[in-house]
PDB file as gemmi writes it, atoms N, CA and C in Angstrom:
CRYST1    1.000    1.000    1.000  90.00  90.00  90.00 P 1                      
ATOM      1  N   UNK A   1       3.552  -4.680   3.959  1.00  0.00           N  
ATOM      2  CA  UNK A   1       3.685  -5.935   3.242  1.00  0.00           C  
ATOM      3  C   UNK A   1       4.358  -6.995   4.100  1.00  0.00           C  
ATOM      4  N   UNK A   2       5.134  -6.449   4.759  1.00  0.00           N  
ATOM      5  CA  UNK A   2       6.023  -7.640   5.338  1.00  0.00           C  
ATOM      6  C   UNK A   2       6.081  -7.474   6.928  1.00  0.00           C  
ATOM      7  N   UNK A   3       4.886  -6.969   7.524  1.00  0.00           N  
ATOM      8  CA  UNK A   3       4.508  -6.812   9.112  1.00  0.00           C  
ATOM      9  C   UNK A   3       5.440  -6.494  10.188  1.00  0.00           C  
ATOM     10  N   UNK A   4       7.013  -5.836   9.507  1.00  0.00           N  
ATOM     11  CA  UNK A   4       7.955  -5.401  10.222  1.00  0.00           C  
ATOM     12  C   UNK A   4       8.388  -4.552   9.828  1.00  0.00           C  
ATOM     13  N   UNK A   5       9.114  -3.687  10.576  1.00  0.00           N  
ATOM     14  CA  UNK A   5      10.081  -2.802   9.706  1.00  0.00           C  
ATOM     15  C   UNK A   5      11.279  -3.582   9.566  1.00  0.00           C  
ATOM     16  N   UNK A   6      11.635  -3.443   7.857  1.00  0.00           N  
ATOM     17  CA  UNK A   6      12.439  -3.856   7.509  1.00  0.00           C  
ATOM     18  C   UNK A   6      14.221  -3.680   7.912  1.00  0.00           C  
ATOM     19  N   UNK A   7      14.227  -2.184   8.655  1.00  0.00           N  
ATOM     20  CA  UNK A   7      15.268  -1.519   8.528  1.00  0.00           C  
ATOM     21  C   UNK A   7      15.938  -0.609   7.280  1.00  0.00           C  
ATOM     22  N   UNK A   8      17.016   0.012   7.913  1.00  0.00           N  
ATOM     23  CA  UNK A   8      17.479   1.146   6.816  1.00  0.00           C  
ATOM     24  C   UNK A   8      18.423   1.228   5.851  1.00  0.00           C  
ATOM     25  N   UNK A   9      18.393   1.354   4.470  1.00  0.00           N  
ATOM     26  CA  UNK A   9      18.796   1.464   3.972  1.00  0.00           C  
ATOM     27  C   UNK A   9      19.548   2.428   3.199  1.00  0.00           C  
ATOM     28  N   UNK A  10      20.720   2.586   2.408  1.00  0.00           N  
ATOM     29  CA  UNK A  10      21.193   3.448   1.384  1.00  0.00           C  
ATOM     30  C   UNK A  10      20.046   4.952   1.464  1.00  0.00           C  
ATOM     31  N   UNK A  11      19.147   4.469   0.439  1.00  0.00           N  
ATOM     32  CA  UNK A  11      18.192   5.726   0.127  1.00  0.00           C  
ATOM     33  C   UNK A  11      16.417   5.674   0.613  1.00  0.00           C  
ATOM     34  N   UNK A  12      16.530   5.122   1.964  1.00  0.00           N  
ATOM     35  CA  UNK A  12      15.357   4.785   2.223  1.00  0.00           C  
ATOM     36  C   UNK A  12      15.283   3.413   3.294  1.00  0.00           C  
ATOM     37  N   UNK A  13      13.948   3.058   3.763  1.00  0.00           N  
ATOM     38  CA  UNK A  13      13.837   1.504   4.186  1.00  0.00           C  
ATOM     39  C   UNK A  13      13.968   0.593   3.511  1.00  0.00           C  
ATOM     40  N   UNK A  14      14.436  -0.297   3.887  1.00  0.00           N  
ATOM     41  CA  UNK A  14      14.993  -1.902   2.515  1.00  0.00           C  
ATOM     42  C   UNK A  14      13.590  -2.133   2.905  1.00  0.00           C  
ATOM     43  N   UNK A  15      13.557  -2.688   1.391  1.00  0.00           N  
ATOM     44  CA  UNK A  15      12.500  -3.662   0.873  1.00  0.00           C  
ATOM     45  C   UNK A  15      11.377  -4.432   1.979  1.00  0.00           C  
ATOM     46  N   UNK A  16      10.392  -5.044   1.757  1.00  0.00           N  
ATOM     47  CA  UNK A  16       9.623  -5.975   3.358  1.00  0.00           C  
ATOM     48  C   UNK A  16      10.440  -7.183   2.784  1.00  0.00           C  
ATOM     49  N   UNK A  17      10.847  -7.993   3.682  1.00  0.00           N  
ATOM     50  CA  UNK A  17      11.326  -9.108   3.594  1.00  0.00           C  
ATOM     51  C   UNK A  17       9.960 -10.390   3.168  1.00  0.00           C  
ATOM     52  N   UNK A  18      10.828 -10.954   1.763  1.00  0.00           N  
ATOM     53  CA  UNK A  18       9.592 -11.616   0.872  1.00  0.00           C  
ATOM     54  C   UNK A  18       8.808 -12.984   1.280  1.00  0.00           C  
ATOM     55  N   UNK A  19       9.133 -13.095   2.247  1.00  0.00           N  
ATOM     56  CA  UNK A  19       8.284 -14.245   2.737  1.00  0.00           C  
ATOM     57  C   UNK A  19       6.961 -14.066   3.520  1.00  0.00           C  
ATOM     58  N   UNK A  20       7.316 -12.632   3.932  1.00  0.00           N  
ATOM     59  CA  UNK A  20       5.810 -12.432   5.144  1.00  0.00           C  
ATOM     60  C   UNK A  20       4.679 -12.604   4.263  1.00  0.00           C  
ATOM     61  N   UNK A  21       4.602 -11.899   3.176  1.00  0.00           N  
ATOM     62  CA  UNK A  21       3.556 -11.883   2.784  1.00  0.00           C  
ATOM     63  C   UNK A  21       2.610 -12.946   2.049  1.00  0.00           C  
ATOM     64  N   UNK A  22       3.454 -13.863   1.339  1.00  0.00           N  
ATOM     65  CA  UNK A  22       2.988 -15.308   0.806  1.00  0.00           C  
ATOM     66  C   UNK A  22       2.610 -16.012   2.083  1.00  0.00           C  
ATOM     67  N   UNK A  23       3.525 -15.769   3.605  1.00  0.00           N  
ATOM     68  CA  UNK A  23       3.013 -16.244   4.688  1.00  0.00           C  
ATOM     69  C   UNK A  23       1.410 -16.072   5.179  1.00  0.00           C  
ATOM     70  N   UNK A  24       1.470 -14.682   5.290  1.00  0.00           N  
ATOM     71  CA  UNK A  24       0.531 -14.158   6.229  1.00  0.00           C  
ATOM     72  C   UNK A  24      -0.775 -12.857   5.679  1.00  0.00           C  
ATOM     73  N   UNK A  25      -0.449 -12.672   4.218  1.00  0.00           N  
ATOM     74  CA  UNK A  25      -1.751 -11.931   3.609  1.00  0.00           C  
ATOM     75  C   UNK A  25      -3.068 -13.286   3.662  1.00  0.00           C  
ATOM     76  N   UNK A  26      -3.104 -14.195   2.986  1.00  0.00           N  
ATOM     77  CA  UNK A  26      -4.041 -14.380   2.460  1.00  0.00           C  
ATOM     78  C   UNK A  26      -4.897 -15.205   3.879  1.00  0.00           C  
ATOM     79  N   UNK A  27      -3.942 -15.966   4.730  1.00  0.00           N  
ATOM     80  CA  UNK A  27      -4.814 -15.929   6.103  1.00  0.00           C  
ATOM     81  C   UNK A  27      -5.380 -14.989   6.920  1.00  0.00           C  
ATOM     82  N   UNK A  28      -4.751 -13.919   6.984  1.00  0.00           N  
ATOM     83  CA  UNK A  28      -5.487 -12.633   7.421  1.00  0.00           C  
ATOM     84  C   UNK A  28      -6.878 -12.221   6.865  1.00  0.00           C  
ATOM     85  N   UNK A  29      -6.812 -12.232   5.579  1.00  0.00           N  
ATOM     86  CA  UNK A  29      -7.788 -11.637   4.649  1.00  0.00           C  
ATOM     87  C   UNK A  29      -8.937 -12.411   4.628  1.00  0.00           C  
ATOM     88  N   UNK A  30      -8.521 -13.723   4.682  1.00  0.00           N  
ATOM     89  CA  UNK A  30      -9.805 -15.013   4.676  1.00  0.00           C  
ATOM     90  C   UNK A  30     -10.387 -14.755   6.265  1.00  0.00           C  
ATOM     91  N   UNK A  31      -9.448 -14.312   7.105  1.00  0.00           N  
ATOM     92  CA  UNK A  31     -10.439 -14.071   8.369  1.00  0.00           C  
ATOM     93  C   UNK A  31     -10.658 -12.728   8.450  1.00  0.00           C  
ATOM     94  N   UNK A  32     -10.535 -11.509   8.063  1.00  0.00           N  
ATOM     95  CA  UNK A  32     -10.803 -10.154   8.193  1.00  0.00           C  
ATOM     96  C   UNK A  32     -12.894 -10.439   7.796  1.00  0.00           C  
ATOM     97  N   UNK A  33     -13.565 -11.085   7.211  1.00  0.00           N  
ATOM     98  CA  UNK A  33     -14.790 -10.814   6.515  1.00  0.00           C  
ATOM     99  C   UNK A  33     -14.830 -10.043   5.346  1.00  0.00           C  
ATOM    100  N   UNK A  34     -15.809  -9.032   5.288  1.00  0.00           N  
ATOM    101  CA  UNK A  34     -16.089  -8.761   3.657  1.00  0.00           C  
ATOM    102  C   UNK A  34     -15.536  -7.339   4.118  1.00  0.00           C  
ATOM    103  N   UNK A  35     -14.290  -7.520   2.816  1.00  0.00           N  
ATOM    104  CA  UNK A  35     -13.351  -6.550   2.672  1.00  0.00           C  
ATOM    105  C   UNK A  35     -13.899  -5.625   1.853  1.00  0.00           C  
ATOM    106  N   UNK A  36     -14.115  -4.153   1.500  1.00  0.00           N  
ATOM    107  CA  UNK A  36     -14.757  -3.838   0.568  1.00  0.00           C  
ATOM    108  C   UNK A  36     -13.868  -2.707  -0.512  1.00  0.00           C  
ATOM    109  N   UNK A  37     -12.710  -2.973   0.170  1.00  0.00           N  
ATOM    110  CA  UNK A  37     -11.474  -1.948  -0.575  1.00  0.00           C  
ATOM    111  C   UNK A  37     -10.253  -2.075  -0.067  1.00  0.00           C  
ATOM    112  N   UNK A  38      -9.542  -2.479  -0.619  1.00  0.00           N  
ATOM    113  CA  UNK A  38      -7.761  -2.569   0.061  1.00  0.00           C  
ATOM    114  C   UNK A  38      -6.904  -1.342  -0.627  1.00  0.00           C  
ATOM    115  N   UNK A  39      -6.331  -0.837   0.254  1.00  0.00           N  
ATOM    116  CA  UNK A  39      -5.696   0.462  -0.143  1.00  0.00           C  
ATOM    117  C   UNK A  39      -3.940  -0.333  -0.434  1.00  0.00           C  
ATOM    118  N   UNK A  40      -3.931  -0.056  -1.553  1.00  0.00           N  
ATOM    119  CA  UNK A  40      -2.103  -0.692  -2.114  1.00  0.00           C  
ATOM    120  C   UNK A  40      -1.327   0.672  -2.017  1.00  0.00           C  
ATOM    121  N   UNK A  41      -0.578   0.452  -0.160  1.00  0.00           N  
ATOM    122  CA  UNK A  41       0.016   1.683  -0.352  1.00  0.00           C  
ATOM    123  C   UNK A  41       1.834   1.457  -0.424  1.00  0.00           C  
ATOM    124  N   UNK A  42       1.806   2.487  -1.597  1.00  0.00           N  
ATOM    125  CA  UNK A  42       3.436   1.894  -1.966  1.00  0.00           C  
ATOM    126  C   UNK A  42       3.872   0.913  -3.182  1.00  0.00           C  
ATOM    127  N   UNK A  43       4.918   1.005  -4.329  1.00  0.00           N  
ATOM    128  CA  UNK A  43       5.142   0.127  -4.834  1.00  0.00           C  
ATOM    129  C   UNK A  43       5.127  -1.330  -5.026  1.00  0.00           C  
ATOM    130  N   UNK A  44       5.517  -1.484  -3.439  1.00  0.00           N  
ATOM    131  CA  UNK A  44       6.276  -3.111  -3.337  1.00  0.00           C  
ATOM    132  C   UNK A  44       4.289  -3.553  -3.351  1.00  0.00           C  
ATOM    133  N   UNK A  45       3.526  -2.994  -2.439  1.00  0.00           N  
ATOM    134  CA  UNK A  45       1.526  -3.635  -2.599  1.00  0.00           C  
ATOM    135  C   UNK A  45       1.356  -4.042  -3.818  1.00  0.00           C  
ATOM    136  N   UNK A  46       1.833  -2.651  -4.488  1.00  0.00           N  
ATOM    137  CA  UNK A  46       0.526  -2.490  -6.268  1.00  0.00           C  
ATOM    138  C   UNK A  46       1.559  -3.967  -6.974  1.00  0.00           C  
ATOM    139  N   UNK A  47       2.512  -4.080  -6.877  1.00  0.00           N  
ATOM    140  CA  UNK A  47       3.071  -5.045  -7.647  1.00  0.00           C  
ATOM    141  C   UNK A  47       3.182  -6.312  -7.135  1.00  0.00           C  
ATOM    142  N   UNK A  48       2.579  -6.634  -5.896  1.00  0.00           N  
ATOM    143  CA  UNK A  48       2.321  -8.067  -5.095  1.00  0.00           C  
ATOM    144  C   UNK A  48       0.778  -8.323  -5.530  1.00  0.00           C  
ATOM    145  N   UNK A  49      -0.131  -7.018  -5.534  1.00  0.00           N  
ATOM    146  CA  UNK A  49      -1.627  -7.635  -5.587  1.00  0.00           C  
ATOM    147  C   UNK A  49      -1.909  -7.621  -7.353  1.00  0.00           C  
ATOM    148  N   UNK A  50      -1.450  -6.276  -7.917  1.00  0.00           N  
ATOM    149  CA  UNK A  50      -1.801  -5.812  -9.049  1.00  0.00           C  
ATOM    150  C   UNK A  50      -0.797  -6.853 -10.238  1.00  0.00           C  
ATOM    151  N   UNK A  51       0.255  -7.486  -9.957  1.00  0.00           N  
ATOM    152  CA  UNK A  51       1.330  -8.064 -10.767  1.00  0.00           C  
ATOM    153  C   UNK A  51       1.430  -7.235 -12.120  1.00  0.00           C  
ATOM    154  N   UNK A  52       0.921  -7.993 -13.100  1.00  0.00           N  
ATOM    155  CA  UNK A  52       1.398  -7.671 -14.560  1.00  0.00           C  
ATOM    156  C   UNK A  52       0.259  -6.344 -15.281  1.00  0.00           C  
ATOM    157  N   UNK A  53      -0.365  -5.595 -13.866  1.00  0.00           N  
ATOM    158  CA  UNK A  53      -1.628  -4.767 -13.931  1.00  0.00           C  
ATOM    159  C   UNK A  53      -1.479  -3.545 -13.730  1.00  0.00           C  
ATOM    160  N   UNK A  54       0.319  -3.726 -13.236  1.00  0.00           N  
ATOM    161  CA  UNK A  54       0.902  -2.038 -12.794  1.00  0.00           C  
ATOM    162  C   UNK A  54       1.115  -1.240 -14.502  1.00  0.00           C  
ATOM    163  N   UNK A  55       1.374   0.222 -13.824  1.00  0.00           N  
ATOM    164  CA  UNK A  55       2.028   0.992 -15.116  1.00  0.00           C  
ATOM    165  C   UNK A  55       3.254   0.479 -14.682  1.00  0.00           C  
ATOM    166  N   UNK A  56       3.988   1.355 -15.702  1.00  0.00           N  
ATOM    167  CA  UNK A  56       5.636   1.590 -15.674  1.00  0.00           C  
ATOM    168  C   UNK A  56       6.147   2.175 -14.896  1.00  0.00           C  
ATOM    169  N   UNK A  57       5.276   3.060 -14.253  1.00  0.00           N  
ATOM    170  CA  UNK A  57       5.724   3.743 -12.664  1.00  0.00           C  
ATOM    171  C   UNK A  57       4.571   3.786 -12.048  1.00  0.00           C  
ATOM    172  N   UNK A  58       4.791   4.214 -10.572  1.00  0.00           N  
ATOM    173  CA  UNK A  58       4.448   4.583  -9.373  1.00  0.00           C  
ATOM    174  C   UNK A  58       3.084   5.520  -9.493  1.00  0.00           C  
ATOM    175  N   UNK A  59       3.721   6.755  -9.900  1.00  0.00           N  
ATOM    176  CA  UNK A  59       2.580   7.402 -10.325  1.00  0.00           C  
ATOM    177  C   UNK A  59       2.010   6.953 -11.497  1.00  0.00           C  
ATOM    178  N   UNK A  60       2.240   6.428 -12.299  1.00  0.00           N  
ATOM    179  CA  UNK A  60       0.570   6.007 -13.450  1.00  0.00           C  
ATOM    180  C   UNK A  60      -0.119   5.208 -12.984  1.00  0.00           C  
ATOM    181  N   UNK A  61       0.497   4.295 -12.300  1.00  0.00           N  
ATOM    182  CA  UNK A  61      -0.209   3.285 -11.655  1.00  0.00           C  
ATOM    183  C   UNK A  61      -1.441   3.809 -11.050  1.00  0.00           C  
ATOM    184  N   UNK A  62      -1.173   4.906 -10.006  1.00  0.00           N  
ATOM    185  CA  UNK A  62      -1.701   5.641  -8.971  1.00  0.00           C  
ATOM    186  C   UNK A  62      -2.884   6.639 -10.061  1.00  0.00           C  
ATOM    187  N   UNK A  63      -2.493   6.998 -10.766  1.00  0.00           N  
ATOM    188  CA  UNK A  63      -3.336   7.935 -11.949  1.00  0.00           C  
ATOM    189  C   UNK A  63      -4.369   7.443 -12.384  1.00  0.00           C  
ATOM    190  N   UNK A  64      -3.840   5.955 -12.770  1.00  0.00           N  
ATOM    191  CA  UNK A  64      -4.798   4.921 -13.162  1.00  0.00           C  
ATOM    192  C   UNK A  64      -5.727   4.268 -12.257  1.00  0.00           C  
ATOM    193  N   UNK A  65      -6.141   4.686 -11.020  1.00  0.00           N  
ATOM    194  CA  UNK A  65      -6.485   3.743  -9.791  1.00  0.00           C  
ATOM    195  C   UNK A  65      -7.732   3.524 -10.041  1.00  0.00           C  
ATOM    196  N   UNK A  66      -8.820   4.476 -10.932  1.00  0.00           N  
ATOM    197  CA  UNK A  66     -10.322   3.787 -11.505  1.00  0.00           C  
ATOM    198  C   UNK A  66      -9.810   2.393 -12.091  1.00  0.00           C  
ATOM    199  N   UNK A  67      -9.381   2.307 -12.363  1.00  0.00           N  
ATOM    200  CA  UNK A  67      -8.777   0.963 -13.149  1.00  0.00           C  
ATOM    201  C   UNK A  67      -8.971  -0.112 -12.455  1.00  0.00           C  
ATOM    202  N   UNK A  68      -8.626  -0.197 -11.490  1.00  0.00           N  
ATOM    203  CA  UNK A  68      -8.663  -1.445  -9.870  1.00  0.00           C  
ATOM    204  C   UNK A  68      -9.783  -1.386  -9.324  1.00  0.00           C  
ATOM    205  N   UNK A  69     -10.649  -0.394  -9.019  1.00  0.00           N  
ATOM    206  CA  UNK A  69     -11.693  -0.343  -8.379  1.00  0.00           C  
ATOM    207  C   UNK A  69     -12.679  -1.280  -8.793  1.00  0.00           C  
ATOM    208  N   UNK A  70     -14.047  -1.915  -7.563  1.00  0.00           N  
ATOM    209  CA  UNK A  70     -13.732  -1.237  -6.654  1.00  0.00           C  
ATOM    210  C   UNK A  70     -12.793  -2.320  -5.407  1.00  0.00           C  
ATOM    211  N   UNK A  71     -12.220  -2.872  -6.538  1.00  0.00           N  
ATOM    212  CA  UNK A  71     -11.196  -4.289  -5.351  1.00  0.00           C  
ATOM    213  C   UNK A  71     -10.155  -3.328  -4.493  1.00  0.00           C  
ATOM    214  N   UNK A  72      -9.558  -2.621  -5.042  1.00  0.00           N  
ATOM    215  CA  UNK A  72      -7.880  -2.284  -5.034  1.00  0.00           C  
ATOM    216  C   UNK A  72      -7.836  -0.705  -5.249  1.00  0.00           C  
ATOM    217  N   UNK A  73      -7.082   0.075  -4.595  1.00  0.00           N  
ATOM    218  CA  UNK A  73      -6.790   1.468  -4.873  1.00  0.00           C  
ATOM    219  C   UNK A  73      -5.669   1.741  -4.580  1.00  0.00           C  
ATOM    220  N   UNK A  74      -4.525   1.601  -5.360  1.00  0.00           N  
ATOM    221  CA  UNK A  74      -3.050   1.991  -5.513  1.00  0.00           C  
ATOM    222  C   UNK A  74      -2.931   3.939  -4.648  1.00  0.00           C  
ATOM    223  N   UNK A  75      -1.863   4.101  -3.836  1.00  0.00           N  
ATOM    224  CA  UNK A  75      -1.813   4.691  -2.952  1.00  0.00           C  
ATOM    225  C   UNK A  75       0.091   4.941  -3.359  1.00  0.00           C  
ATOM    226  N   UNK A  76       0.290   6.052  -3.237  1.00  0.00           N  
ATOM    227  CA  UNK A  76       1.790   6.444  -2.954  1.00  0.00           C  
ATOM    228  C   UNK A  76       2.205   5.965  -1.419  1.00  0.00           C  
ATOM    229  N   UNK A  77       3.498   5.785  -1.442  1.00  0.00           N  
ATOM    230  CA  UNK A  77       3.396   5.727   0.305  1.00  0.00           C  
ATOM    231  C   UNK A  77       3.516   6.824   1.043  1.00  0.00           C  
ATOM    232  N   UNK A  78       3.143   7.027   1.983  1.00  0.00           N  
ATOM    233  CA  UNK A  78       2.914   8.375   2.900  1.00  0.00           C  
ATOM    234  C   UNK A  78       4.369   8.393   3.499  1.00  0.00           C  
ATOM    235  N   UNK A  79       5.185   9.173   3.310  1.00  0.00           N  
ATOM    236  CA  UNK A  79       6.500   9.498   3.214  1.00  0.00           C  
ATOM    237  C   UNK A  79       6.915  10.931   3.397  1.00  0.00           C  
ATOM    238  N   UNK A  80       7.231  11.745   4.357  1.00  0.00           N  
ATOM    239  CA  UNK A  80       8.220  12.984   3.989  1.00  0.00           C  
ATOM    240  C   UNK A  80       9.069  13.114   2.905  1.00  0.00           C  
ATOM    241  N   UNK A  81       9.308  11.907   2.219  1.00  0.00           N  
ATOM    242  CA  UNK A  81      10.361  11.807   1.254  1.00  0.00           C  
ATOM    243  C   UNK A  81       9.573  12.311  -0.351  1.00  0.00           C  
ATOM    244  N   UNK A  82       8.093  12.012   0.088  1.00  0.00           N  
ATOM    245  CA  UNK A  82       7.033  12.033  -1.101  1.00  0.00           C  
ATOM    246  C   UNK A  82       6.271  13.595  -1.330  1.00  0.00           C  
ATOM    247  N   UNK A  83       6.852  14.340  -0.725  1.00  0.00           N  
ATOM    248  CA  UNK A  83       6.629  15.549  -0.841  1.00  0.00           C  
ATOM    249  C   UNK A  83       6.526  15.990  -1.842  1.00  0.00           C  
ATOM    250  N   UNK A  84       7.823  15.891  -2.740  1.00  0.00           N  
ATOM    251  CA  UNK A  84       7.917  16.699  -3.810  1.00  0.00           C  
ATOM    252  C   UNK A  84       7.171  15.931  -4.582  1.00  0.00           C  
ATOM    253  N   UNK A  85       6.750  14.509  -4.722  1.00  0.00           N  
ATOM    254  CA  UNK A  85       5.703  14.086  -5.831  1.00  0.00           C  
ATOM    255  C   UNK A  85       4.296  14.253  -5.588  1.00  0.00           C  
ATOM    256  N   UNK A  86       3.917  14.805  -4.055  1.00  0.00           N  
ATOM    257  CA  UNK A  86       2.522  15.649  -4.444  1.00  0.00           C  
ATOM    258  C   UNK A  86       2.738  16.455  -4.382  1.00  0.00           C  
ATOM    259  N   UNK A  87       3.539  17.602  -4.721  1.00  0.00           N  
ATOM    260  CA  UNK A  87       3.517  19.026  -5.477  1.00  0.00           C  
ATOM    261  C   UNK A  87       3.588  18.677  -6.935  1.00  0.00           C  
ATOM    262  N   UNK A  88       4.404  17.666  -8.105  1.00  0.00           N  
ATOM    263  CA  UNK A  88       4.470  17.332  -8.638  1.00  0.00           C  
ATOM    264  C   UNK A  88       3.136  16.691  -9.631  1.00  0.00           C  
ATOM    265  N   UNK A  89       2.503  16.115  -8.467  1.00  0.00           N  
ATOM    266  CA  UNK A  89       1.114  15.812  -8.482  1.00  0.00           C  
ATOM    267  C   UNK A  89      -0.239  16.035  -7.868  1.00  0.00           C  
ATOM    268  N   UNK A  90      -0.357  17.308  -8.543  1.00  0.00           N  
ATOM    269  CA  UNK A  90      -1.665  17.988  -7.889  1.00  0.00           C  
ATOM    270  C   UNK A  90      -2.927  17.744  -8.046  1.00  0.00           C  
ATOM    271  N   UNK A  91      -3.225  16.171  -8.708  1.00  0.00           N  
ATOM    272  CA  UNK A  91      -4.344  15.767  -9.185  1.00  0.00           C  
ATOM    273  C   UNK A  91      -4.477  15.128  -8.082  1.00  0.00           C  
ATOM    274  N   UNK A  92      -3.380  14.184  -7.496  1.00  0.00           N  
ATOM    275  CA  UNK A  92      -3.414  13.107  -6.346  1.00  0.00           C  
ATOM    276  C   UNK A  92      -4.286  14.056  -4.942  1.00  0.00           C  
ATOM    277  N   UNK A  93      -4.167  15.176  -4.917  1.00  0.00           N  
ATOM    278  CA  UNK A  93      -5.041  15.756  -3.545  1.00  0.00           C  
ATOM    279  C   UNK A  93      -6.443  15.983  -4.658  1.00  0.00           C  
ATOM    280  N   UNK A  94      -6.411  16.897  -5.362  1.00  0.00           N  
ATOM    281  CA  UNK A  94      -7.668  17.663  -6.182  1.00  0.00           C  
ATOM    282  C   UNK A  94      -8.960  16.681  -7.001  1.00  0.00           C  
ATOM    283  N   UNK A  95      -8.300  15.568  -7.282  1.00  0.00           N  
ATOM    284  CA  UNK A  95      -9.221  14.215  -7.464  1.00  0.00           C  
ATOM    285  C   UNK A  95      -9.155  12.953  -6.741  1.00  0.00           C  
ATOM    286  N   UNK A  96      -7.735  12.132  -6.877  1.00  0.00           N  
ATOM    287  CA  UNK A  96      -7.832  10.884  -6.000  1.00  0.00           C  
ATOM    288  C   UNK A  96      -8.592  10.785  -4.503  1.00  0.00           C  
ATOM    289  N   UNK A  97      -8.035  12.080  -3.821  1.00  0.00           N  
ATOM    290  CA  UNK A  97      -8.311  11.920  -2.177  1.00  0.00           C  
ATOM    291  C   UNK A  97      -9.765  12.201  -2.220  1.00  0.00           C  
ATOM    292  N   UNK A  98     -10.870  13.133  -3.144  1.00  0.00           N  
ATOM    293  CA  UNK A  98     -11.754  13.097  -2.608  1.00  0.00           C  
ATOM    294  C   UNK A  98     -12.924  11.588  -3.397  1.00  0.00           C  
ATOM    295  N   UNK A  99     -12.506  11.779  -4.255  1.00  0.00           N  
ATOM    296  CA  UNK A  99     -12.868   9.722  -4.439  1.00  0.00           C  
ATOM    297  C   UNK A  99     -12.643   8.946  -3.617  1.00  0.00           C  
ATOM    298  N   UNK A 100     -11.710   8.774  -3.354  1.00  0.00           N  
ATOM    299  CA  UNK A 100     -11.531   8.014  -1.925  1.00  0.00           C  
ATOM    300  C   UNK A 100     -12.552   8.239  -0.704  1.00  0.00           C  
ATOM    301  N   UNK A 101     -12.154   9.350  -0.359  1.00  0.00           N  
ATOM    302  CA  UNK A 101     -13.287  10.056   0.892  1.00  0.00           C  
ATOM    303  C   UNK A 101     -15.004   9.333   0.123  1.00  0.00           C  
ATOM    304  N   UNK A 102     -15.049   9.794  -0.859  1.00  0.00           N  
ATOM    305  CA  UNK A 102     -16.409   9.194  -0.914  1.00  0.00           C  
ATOM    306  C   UNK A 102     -16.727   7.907  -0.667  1.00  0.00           C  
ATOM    307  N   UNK A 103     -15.529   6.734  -1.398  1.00  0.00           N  
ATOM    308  CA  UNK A 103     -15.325   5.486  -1.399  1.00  0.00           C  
ATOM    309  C   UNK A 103     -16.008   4.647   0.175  1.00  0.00           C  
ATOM    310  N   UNK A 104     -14.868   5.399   0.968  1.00  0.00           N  
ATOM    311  CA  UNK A 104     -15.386   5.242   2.475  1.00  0.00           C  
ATOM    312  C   UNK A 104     -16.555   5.802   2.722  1.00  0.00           C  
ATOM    313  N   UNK A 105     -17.060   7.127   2.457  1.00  0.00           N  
ATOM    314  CA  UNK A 105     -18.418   7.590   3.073  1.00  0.00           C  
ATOM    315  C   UNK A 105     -19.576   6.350   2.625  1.00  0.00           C  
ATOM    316  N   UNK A 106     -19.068   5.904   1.667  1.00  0.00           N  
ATOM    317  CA  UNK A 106     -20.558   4.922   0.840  1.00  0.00           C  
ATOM    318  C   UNK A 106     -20.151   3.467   1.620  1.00  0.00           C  
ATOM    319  N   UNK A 107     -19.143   3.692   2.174  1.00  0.00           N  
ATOM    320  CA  UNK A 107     -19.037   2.037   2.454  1.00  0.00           C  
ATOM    321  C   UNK A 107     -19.289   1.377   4.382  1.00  0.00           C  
ATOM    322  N   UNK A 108     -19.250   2.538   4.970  1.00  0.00           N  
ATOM    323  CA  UNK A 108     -19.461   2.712   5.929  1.00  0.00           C  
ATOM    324  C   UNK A 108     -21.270   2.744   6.168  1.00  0.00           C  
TER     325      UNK A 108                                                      
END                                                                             
């Protein structure tokens, strides 16, 4: 979101610092061409692109990701820290990932 690392925090990386992205998404995107899926990986994405479209958490959001398609696909962030929420969540490998995989096979 915010094209830097933010640095470290308490229980994790602080936040992306909130200006990059009002800066520098929507010029990027207007020159990238025809986008055909943006992967929202992480909280701070689903609630910059998705706003008042998120669940109440992280994972419903993510549960819910037919929901966005085929603009947007809410994504946990890829984290060592996120371990225990895909054991937690064994649908996220056994359904999400291979939707996805197809997503790309058809779009390619």
């Amino acid at each position: 979101m915010g094209f830097c690392y933010p640095g470290k925090g308490k229980s994790g990386d602080l936040p992306p610092r909130p200006e990059c992205a009002p800066l520098w998404h929507e010029l990027l995107i207007r020159n990238m061409g025809e986008i055909k899926l943006t992967l929202l990986v992480g909280n701070y994405a689903q609630s910059y692109y998705l706003k008042d479209r998120t669940y109440r958490t992280l994972t419903d959001t993510v549960k819910h990701y037919e929901e966005y398609l085929p603009e947007y696909l809410p994504l946990p962030h890829p984290s060592p820290r996120n371990n225990i929420w895909l054991k937690k969540n064994p649908w996220f490998q056994s359904e999400l990932l291979p939707a996805l995989k197809d997503i790309i096979s058809s779009s390619l």
